[in-house]
MDTraj code that builds the backbone (N, CA, C; nanometers):
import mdtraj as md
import numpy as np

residues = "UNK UNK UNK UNK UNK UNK UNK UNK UNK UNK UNK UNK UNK UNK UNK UNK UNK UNK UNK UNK UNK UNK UNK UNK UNK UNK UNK UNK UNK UNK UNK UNK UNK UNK UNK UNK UNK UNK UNK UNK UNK UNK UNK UNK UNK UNK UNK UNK UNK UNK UNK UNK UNK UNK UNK UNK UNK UNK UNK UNK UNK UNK UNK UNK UNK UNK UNK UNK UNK UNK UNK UNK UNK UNK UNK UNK UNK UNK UNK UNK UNK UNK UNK UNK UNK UNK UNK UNK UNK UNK UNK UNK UNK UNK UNK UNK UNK UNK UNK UNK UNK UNK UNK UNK UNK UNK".split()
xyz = np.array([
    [0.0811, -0.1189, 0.0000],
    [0.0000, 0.0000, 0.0000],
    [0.0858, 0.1258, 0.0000],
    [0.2116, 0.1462, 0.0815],
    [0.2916, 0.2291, 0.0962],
    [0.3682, 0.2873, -0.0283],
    [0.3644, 0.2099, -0.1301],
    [0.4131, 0.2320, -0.2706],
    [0.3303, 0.2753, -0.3467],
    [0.2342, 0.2176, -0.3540],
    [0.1030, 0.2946, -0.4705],
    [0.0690, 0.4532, -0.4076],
    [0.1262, 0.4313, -0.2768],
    [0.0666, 0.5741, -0.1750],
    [0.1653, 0.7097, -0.2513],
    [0.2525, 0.6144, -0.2348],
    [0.3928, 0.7044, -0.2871],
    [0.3797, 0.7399, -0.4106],
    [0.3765, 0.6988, -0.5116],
    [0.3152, 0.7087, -0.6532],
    [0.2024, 0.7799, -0.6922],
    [0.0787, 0.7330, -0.5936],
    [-0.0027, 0.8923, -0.6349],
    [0.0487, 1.0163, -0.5463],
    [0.1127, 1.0111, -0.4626],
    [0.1693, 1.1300, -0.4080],
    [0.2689, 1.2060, -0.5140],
    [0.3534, 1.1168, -0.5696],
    [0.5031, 1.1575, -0.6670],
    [0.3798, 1.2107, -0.8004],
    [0.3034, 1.1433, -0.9019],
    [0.2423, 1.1619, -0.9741],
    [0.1448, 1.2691, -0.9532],
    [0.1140, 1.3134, -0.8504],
    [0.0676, 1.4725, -0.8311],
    [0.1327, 1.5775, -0.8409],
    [0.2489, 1.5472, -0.7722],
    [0.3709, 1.6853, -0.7942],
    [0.4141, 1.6655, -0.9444],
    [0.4201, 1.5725, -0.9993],
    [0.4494, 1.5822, -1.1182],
    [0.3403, 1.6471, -1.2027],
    [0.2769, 1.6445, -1.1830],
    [0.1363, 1.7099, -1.2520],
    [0.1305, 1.8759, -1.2609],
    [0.1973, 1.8567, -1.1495],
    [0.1298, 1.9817, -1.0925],
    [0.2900, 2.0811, -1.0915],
    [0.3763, 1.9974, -1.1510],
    [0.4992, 2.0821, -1.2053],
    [0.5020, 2.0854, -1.3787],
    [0.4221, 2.0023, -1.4406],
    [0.3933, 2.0156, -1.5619],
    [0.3134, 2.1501, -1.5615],
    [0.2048, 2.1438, -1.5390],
    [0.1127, 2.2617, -1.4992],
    [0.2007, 2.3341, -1.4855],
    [0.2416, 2.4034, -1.4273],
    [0.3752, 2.5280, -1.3780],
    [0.4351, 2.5495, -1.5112],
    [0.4996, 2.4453, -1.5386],
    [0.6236, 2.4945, -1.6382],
    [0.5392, 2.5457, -1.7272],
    [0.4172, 2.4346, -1.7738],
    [0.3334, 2.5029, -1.9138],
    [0.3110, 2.6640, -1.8859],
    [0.2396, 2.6827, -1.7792],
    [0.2746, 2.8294, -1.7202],
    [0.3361, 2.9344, -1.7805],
    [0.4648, 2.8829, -1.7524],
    [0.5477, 2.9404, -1.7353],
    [0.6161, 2.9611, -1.8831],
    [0.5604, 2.8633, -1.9591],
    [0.6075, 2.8746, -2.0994],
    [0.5418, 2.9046, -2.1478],
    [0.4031, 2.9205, -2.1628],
    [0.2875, 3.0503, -2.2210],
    [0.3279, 3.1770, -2.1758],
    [0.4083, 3.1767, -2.0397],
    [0.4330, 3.3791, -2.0451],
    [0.5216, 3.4000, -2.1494],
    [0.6462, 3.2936, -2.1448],
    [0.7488, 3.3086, -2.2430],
    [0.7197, 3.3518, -2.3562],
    [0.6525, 3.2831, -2.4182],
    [0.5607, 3.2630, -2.5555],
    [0.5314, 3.4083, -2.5836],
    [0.4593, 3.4354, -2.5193],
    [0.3785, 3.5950, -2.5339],
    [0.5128, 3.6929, -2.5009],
    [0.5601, 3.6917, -2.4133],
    [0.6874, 3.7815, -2.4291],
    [0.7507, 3.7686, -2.5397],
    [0.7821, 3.6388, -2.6005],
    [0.8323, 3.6511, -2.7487],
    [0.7738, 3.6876, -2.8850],
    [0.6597, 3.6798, -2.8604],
    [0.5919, 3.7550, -2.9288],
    [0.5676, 3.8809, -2.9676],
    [0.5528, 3.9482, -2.8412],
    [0.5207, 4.0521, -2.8305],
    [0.6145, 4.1256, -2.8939],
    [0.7531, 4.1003, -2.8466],
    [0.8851, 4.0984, -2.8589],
    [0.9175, 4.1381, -3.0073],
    [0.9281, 4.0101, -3.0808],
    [0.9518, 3.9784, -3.2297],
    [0.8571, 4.0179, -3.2840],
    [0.7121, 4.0243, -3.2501],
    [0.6145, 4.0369, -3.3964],
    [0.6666, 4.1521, -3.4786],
    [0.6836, 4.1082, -3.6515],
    [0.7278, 4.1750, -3.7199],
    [0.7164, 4.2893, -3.8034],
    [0.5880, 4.3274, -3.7606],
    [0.4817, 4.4300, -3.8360],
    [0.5400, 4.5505, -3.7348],
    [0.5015, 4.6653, -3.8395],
    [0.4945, 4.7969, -3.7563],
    [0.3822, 4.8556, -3.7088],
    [0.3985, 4.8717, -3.5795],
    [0.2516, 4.9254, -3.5057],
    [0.1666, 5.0480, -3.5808],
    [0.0644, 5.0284, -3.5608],
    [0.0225, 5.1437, -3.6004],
    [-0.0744, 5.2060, -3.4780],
    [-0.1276, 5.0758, -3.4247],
    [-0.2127, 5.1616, -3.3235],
    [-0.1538, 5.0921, -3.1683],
    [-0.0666, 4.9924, -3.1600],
    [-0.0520, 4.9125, -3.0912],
    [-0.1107, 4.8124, -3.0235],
    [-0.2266, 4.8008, -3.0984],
    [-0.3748, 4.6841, -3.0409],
    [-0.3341, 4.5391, -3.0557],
    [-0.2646, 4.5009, -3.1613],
    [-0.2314, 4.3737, -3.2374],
    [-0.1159, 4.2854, -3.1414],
    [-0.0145, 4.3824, -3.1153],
    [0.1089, 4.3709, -3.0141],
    [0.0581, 4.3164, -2.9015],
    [-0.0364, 4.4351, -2.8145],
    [-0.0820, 4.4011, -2.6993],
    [-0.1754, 4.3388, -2.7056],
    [-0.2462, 4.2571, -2.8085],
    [-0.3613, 4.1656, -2.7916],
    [-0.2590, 4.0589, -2.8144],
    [-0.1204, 4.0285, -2.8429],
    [-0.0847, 3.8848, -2.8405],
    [-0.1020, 3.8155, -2.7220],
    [-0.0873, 3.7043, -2.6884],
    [-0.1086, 3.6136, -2.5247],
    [-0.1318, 3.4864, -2.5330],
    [-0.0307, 3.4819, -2.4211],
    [-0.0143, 3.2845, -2.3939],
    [-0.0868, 3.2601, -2.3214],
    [-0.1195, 3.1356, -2.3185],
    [-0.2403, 3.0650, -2.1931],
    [-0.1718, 2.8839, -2.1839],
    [-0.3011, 2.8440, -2.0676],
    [-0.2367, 2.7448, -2.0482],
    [-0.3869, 2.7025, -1.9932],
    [-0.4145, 2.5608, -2.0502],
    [-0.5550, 2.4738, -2.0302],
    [-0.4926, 2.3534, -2.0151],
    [-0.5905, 2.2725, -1.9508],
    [-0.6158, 2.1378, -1.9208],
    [-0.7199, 2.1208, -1.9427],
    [-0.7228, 1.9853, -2.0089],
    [-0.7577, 1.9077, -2.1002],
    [-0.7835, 1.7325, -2.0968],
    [-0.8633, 1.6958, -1.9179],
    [-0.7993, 1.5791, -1.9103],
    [-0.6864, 1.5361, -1.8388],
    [-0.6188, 1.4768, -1.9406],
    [-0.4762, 1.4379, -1.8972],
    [-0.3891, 1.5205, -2.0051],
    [-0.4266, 1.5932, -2.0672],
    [-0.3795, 1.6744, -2.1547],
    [-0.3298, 1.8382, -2.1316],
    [-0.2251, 1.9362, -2.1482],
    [-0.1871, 2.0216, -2.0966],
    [-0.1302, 2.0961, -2.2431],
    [-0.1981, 2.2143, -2.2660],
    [-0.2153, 2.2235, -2.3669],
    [-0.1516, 2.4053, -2.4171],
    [-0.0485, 2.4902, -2.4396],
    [0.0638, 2.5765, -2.4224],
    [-0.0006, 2.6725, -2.5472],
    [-0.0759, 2.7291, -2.5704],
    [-0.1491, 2.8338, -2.6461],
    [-0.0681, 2.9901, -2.6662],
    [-0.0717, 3.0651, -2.7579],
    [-0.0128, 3.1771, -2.8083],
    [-0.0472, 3.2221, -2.9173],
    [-0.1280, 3.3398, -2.8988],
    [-0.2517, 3.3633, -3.0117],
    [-0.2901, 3.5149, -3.0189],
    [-0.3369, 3.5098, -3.0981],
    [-0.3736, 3.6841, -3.0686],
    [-0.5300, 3.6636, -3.0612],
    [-0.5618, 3.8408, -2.9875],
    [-0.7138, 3.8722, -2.9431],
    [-0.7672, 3.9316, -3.0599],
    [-0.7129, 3.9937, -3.1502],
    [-0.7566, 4.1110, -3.2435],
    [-0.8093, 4.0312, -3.3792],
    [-0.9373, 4.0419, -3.4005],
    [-0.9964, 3.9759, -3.5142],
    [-0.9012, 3.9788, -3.6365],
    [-0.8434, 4.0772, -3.6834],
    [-0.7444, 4.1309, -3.7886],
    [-0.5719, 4.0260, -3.7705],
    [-0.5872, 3.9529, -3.6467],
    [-0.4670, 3.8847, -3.5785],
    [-0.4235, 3.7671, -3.7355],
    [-0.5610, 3.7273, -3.7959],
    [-0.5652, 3.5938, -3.8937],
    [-0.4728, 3.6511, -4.0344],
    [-0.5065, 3.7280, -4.0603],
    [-0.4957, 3.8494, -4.1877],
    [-0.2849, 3.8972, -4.1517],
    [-0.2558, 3.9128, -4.0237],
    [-0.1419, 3.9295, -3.9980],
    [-0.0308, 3.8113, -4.0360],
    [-0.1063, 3.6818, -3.9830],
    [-0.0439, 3.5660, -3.9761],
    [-0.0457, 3.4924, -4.1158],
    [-0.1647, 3.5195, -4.1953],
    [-0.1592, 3.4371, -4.3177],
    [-0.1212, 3.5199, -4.4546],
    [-0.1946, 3.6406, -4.4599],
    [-0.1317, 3.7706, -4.5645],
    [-0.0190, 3.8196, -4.6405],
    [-0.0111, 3.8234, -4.7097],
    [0.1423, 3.8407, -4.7578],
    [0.2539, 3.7438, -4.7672],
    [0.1975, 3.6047, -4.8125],
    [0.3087, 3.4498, -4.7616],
    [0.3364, 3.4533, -4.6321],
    [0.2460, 3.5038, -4.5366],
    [0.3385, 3.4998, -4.3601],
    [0.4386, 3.5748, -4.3465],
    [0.4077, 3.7369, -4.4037],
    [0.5258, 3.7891, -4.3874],
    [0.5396, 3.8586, -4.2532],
    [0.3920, 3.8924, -4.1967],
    [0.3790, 3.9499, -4.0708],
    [0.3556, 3.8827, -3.9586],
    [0.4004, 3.7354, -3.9920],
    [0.3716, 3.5954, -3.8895],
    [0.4128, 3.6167, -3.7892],
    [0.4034, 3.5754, -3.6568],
    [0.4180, 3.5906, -3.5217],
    [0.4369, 3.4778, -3.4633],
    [0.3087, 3.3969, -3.4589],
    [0.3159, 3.2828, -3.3920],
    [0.3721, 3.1480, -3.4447],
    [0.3652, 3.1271, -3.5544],
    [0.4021, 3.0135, -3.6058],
    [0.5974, 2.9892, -3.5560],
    [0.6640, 3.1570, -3.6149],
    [0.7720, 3.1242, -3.5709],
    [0.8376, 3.1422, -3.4567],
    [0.7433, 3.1765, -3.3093],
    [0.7495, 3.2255, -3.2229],
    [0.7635, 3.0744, -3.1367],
    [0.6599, 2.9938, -3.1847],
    [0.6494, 2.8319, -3.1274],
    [0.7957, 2.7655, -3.1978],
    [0.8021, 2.7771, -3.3436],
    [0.8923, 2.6599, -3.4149],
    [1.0311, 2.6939, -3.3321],
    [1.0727, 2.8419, -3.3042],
    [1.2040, 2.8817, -3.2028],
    [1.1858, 2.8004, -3.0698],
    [1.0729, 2.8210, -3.0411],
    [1.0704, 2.7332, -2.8479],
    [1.0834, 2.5903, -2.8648],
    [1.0189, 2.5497, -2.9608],
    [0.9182, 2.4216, -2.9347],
    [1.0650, 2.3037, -2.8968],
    [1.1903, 2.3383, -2.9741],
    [1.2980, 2.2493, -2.8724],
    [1.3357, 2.2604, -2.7719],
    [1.2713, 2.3843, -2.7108],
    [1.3219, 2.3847, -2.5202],
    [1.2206, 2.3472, -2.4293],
    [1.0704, 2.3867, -2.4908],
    [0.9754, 2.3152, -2.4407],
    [0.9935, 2.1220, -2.4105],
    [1.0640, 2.1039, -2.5405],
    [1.0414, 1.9422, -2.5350],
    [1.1390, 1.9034, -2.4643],
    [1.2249, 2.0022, -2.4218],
    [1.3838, 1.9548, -2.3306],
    [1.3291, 1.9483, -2.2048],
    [1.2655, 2.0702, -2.1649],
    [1.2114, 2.1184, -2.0300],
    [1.1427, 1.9911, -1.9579],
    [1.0066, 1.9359, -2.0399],
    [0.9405, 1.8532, -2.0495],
    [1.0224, 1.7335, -2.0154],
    [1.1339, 1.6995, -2.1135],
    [1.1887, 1.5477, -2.1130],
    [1.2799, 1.5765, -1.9647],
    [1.3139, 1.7044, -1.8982],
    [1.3707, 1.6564, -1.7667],
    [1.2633, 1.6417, -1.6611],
    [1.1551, 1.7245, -1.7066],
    [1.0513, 1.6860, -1.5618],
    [1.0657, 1.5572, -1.5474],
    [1.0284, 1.4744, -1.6795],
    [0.9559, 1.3090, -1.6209],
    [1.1029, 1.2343, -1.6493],
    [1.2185, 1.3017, -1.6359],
    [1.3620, 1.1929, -1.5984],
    [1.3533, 1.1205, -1.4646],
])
top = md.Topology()
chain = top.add_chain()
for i, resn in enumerate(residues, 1):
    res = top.add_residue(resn, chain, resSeq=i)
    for name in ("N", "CA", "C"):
        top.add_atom(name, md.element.get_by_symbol(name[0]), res)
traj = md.Trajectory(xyz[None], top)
């Protein structure tokens, strides 16, 4: 009993440090965004409507970075992706995310 006890005890903190990091890597996200997006402001709505989030899903944990501004789609797809944000904002992280990740559950 003392082992399975231990295991859902260990498998909570683990959960619940996944949770965190995802966190913690949706602020990232949006700071890099905000950061890099490549367009020039005009009113500054687009910039400050970028933002990371972080949902659960289950057993699923799920690292979001998106914009608020209806006009956000038109930025990202327009012009061959010349005013893209997010796509290359994730493809830069997405190998430290999966590092981060592969030491939690070492």
């Amino acid at each position: 009993m003392e082992v399975t006890e231990n295991l859902k005890v260990w498998a909570g903190r683990q959960r619940g440090a996944a949770v965190v990091l995802a966190k913690n890597w949706a602020g990232q996200l949006e700071g890099r965004a905000k950061r890099d997006a490549p367009w020039m402001d005009r009113t500054g709505n687009a910039r400050a409507g970028l933002f990371g989030s972080t949902t659960i899903e289950g057993n699923q944990i799920f690292i979001r970075v998106a914009h608020s501004m209806e006009y956000g789609v038109f930025l990202e797809l327009a012009r061959d992706g010349r005013h893209a944000v997010l796509k290359p904002t994730i493809a830069k992280a997405a190998p430290g995310i999966e590092r981060t990740y592969r030491r939690l559950w070492e």
